[in-house]
C-alpha positions in Angstrom: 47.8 58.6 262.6 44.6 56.6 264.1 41.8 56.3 261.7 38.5 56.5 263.3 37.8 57.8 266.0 35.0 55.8 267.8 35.3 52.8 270.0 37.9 51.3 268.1 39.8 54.2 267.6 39.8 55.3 271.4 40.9 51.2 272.0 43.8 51.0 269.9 44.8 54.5 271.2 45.2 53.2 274.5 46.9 49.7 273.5 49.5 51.6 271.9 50.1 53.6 275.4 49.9 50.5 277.3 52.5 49.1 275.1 54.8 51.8 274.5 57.7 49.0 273.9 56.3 49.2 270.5 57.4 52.7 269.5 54.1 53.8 268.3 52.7 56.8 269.4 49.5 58.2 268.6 49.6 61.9 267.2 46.4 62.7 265.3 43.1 60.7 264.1 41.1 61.2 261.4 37.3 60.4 261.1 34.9 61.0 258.3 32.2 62.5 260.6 33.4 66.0 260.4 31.9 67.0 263.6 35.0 65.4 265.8 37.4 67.5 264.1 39.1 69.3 266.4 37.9 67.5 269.2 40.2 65.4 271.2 39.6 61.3 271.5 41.7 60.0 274.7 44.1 63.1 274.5 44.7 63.2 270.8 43.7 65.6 268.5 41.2 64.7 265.4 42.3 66.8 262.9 40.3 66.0 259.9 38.7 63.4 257.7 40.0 60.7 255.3 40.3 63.7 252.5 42.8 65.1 254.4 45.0 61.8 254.8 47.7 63.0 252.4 48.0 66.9 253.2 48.0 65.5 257.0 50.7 63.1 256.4 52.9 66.2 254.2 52.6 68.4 256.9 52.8 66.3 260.2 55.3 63.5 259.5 56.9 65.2 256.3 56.1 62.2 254.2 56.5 62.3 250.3 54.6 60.5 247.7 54.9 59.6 244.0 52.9 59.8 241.5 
């Protein structure tokens, strides 16, 4: 999960392709302008804003939190 999806965001999107050794791979960004979502930055999806961090993280990398 990138967040942001301007310059820096597009940036670290293609570091992490460019060094694929590391094992990261970018699968989703989230930006607070809500007009990006569901645009793609470099081939990735935006797919909401920092609201949505935790439902994003539940449904896409089945993560679990405590409270």
């Amino acid at each position: 999960m990138i967040i942001g999806a301007g310059q820096a965001g597009e940036m670290t999107i293609q570091d992490l392709r460019r060094n694929a050794k590391m094992g990261i791979k970018p699968v989703l960004i989230i930006d607070d302008n809500t007009a990006l979502t569901n645009r793609t930055i470099a081939g990735v999806p935006v797919l909401g804003t920092t609201k949505d961090i935790v439902p994003l993280a539940v449904n896409c990398f089945g993560c679990r939190f405590l409270r």
